[in-house]
C-alpha positions in Angstrom: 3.9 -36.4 26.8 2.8 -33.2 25.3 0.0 -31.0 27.1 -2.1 -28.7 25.0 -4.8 -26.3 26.9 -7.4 -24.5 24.4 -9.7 -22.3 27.0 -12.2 -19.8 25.3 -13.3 -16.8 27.5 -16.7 -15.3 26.8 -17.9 -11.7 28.0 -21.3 -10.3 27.3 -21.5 -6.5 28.9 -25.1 -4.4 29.4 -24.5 -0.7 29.9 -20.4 -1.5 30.3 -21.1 -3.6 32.9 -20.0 -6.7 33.0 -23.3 -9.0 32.3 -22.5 -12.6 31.6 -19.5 -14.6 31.9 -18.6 -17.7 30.7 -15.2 -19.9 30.3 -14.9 -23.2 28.9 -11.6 -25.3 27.9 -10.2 -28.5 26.6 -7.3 -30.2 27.8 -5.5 -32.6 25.0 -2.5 -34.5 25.5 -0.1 -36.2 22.8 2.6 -38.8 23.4 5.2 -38.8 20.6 6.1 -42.1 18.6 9.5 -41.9 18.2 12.4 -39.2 19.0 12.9 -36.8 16.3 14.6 -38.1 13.5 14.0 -41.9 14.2 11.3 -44.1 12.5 9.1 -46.5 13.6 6.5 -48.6 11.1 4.8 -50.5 13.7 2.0 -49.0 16.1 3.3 -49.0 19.6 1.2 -49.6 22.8 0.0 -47.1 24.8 1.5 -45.8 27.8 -1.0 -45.3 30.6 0.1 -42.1 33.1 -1.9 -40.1 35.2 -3.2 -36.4 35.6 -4.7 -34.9 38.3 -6.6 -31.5 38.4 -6.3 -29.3 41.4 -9.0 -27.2 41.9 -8.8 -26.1 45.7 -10.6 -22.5 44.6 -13.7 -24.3 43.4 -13.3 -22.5 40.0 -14.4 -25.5 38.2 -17.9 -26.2 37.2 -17.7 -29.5 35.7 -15.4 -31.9 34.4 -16.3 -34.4 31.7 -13.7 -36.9 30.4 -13.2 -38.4 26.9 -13.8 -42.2 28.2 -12.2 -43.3 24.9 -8.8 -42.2 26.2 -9.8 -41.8 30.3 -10.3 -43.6 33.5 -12.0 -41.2 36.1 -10.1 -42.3 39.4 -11.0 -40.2 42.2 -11.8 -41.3 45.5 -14.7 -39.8 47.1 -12.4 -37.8 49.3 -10.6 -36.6 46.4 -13.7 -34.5 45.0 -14.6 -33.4 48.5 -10.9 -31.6 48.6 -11.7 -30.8 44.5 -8.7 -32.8 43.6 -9.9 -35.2 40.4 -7.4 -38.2 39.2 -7.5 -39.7 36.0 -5.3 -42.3 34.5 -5.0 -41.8 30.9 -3.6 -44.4 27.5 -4.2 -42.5 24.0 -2.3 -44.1 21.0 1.4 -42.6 20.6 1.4 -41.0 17.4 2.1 -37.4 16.4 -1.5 -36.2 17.3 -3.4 -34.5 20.2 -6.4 -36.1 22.0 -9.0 -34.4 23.8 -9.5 -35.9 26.9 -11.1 -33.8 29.5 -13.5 -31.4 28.7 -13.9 -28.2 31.7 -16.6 -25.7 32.5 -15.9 -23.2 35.0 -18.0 -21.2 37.3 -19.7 -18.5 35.9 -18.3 -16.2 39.4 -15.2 -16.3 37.4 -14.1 -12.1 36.4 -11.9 -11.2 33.7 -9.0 -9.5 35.1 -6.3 -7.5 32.8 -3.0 -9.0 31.8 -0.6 -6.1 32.0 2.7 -7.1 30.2 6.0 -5.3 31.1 7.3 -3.1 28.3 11.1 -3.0 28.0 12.5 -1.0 25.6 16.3 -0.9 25.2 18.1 2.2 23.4 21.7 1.9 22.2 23.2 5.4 21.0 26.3 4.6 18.8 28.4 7.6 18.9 29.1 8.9 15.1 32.6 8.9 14.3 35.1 11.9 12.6 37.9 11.4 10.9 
């Protein structure tokens, strides 16, 4: 099983000021046919598995699940602890499949990635003869 997460962040700023904020993503999963090299001309059956999103912070908004592909199995203690089960079966072939959809609060703030630069400098000595 393959995971795939495409989340688009939106700013809007008045005056430099942060104004509106708003972040929305897709989670799509793939399950692969075969392993690489190896053939198979027959459709396989799905293989149901679970997922379960974690969202102890409250940062999510709303959920909402591709119920072609996706059971929604959480118990109603589950989504008072924001913990959300699904069991999901998409068709094993080399594609991804959306199958939960996420909005997230707009109290969300953009905070800067800062990246480590390493630089490495190797000084070869110039040779005389």
């Amino acid at each position: 099983v393959a995971l795939a997460l495409n989340e688009d962040l939106t700013c809007e700023y008045k005056k430099s000021k942060l104004s509106t904020l708003s972040v929305e993503g897709t989670l799509q999963v793939r399950v692969k046919i075969t392993q690489q090299g190896e053939y198979s001309p027959q459709p396989q059956a799905p293989i149901p598995f679970f997922l379960v999103f974690q969202d102890h912070f409250s940062h999510i908004k709303s959920l909402q699940e591709n119920k072609k592909f996706v059971e929604h199995l959480t118990p109603e203690e589950g989504v008072e602890e924001r913990e959300f089960i699904y069991c999901v079966s998409v068709p094993r072939e080399e594609e991804f499949y959306p199958i939960v959809r996420y909005k997230c609060s707009s109290a969300l703030r953009p905070v800067p990635i800062v990246s480590p630069l390493y630089i490495t400098v190797s000084l070869f000595p110039f040779l005389a003869y």
